[in-house]
C-alpha positions in Angstrom: 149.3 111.0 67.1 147.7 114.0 68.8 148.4 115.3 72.1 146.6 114.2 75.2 146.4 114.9 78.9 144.6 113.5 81.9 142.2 116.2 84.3 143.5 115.8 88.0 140.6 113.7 89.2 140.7 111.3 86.3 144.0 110.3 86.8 143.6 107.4 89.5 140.9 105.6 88.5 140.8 105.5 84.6 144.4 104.9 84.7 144.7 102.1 87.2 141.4 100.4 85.4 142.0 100.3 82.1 146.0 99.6 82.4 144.8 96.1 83.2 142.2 96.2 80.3 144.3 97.2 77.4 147.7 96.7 76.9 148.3 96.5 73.5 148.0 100.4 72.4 150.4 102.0 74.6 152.6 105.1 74.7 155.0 106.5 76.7 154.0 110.0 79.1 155.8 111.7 81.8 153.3 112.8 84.6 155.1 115.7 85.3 154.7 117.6 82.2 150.9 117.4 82.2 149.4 120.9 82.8 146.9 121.3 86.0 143.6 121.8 84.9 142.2 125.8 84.3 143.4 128.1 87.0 142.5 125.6 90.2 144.7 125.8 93.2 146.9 123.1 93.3 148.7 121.9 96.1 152.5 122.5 96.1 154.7 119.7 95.1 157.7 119.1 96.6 156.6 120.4 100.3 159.1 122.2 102.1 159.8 121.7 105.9 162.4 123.9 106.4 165.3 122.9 104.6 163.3 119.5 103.8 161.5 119.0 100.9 158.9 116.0 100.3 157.5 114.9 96.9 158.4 114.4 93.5 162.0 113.5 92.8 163.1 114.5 96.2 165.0 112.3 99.1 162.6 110.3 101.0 160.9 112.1 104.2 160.7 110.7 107.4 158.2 111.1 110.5 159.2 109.5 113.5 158.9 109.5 117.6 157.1 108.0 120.2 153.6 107.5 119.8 152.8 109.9 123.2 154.4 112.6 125.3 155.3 110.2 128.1 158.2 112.3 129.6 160.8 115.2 128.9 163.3 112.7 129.1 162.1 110.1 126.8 161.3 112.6 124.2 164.8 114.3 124.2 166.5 111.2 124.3 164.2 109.6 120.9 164.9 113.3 119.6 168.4 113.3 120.4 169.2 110.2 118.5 166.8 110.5 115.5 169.1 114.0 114.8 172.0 112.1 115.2 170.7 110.1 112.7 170.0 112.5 110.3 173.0 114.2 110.6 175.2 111.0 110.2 173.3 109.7 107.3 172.1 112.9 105.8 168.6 112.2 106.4 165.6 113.9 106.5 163.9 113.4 109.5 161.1 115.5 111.6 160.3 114.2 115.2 156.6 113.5 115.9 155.0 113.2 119.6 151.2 113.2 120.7 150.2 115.6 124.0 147.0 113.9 124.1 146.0 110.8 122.4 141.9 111.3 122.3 141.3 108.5 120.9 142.7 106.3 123.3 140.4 103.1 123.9 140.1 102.7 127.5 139.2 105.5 129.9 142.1 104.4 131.9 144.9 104.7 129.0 147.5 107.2 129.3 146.7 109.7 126.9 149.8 112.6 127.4 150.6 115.7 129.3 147.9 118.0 127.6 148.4 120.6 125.2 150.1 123.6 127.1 153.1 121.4 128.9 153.2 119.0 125.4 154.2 121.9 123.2 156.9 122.7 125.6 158.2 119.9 125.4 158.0 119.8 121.3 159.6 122.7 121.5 162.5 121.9 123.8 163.0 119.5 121.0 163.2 122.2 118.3 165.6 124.4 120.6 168.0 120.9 121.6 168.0 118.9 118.0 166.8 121.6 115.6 164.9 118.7 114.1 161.2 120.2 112.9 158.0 119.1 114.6 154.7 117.2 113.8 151.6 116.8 116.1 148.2 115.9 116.1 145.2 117.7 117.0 141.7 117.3 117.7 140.3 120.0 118.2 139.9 123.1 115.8 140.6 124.8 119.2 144.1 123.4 119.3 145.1 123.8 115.5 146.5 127.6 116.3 148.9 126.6 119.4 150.0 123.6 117.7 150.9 125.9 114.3 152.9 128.2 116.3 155.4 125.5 117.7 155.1 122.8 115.2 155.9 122.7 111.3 153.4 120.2 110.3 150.2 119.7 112.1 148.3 116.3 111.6 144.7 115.1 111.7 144.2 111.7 112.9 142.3 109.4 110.5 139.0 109.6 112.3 138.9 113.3 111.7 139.6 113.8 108.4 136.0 114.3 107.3 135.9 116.8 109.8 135.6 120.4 108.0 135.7 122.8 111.0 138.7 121.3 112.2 140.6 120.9 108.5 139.3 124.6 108.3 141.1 125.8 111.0 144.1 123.5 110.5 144.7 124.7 107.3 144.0 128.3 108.3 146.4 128.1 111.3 149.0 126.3 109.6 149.2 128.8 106.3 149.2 131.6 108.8 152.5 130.1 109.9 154.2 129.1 106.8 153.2 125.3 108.4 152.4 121.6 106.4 148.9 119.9 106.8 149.0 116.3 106.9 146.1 114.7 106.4 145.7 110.7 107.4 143.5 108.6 105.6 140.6 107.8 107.4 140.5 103.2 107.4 136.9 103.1 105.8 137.3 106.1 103.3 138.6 105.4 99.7 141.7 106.9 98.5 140.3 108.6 95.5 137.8 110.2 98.1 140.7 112.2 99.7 140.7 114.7 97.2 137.7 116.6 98.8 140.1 116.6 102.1 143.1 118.5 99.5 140.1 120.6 98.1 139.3 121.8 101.2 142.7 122.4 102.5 143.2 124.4 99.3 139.6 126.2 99.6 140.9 127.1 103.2 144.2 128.4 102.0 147.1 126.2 102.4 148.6 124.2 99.6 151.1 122.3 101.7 149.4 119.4 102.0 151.1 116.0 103.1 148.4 112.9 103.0 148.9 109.7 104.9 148.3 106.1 104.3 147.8 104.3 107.0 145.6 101.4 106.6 142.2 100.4 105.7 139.4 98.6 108.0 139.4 94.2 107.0 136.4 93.1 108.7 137.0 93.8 112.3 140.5 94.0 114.0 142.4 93.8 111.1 144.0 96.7 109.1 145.2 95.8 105.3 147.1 98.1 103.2 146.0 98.7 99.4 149.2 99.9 98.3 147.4 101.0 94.9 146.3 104.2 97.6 150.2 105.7 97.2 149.5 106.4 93.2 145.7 107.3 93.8 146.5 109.9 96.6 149.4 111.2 95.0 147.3 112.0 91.2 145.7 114.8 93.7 148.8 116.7 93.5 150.2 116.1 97.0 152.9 113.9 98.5 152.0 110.8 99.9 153.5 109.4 103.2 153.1 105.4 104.5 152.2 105.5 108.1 154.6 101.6 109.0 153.4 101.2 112.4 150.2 102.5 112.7 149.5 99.8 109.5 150.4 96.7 111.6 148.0 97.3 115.1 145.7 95.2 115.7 142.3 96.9 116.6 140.1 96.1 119.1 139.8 94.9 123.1 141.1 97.6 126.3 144.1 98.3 124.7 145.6 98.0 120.8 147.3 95.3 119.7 150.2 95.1 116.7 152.9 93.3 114.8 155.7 95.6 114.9 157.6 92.4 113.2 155.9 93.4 110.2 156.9 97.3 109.9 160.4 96.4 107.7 157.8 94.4 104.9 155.5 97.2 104.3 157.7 99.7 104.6 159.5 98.4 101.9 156.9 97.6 100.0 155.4 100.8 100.5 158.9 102.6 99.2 159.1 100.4 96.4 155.4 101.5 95.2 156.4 105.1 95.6 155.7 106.8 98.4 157.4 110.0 99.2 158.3 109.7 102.7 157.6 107.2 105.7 155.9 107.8 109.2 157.1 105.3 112.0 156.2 105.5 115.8 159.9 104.3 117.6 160.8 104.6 121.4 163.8 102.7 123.2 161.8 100.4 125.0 158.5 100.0 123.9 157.3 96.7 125.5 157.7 99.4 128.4 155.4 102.3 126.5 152.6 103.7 127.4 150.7 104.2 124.4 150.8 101.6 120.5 153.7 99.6 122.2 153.2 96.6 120.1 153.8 98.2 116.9 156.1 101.0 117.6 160.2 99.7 116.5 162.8 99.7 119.0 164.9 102.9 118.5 167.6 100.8 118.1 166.3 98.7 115.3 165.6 102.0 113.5 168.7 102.9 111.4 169.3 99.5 109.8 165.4 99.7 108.2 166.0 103.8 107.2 169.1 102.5 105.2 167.2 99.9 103.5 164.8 102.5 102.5 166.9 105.3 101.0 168.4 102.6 98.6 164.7 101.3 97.5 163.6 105.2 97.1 166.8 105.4 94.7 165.4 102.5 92.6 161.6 103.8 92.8 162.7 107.2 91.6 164.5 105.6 88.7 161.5 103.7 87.6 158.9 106.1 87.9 160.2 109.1 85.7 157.6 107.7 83.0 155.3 105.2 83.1 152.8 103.0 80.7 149.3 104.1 80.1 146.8 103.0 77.8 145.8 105.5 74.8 142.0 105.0 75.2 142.5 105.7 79.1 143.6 109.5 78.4 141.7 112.0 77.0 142.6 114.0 73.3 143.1 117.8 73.9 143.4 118.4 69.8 142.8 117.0 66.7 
């Protein structure tokens, strides 16, 4: 039989299309020990945060906080308990909060403390829990102050497409030894997001984390194509499930959700592979000021993080090799 390999940006749709057409001729193939195509950048797989490392084979990462800088006081006490958590369990965890939420539907919606006083308080975090940090921009403007205090700077979903502000996100955060984490926009394909990893590469940083976090189902209502986790992560970079931003409910003054659902795709998400998991928490959030109805109680939190480090356990087990179709890979000798 002679050798064969798959190119990069064949990988996710030959193989999930013709798996389903042919299933008679198959062999066995570990993904790992295909080479990367000529001398491309690729990016790195497992990211390091710190002493964290997300991707292939590694622990499961998580991303969690409350949705918005509402106070110090909140945000120390989420922080406070998520590093408890991590310590007791021997998690890894990186705290997340918004200083502004942009995007915020209604003129009159909270959207944080603004950029100067929010990184304070992110870093007030750092210097309290030593957990490591993740905020959003959106701005290009904002993408070096956030770089500076923060290990992993995000772009929301909307902006993704955006190429000043993924230039100067992955600019700032290489400068910094940072992550880039990219969310998937809700009306973009997932084998599209490999012109947002070329670009983050082009712009010189390889760390890049992409985000699933939903795609649009006619209007106010998100659905999640879990076939996105395998797609995403044939690009090279680690994939994270966003939980609670999956369940809201677009649309009306303010965002709706079905937190109650969180635990179901989460698990599901796990159990398709994804390397870590993103969920919005706060200890009261019937009482929050920003994605209330799908953050989880803070409370509620440990129980569901168990349940997930014994499913990432089994997915890493089953996904050493997989199944592929010979006539969906392509001969690289005689």
């Amino acid at each position: 039989m002679s050798s064969t390999t798959l190119t990069d940006y064949d990988r996710p749709t030959r193989t999930t299309n013709r798996l389903a057409e042919n299933r008679s001729n198959k062999i066995r193939i570990d993904f790992q020990s295909i080479p990367k195509k000529g001398k491309e950048r690729v990016p790195n797989n497992p990211v390091s945060i710190g002493s964290s490392r997300c991707g292939r084979g590694q622990p499961l990462l998580f991303i969690a906080g409350p949705c918005v800088i509402e106070s110090e006081e909140i945000v120390l006490e989420v922080a406070k308990r998520l590093a408890d958590l991590a310590a007791s369990r021997d998690l890894q965890i990186v705290f997340k909060s918004s200083f502004d939420k942009a995007n915020r539907t209604s003129v009159d919606s909270y959207r944080g403390p603004g950029i100067q006083r929010g990184l304070e308080i992110l870093a007030k975090v750092r210097e309290t829990t030593g957990l490591r940090l993740l905020t959003d921009v959106h701005e290009s403007a904002q993408a070096e102050p956030a770089a500076e205090v923060c290990d992993i700077v995000q772009i929301p979903a909307f902006l993704a497409r955006q190429t000043d502000l993924v230039k100067a996100v992955a600019e700032a955060t290489a400068r910094h030894g940072g992550v880039i984490n990219v969310k998937k926009p809700q009306f973009v394909a997932p084998e599209d997001m490999i012109h947002v990893v070329k670009k983050c590469e082009a712009f010189g940083n390889t760390n890049v984390l992409l985000t699933e976090r939903g795609t649009m189902f006619g209007y106010g209502r998100l659905v999640n194509d879990l076939r996105c986790i395998p797609v995403m992560q044939s690009f090279g970079s680690p994939v994270i499930f966003d939980a609670t931003h999956s369940v809201q409910l677009p649309g009306g003054a303010t965002t709706g959700g079905r937190r109650d659902l969180v635990p179901f795709l989460s698990r599901a998400a796990v159990a398709s592979g994804c390397d870590g998991v993103f969920f919005e928490t706060h200890p009261h959030p019937e009482r929050a000021l920003s994605d209330g109805p799908n953050m989880i109680p803070l409370q509620e939190l440990p129980k569901l993080l168990d349940q997930l480090v014994r499913l990432r356990t089994l997915a890493l087990e089953f996904s050493e090799s997989i199944w592929v179709s010979t006539d969906c890979i392509k001969s690289n000798s005689s």
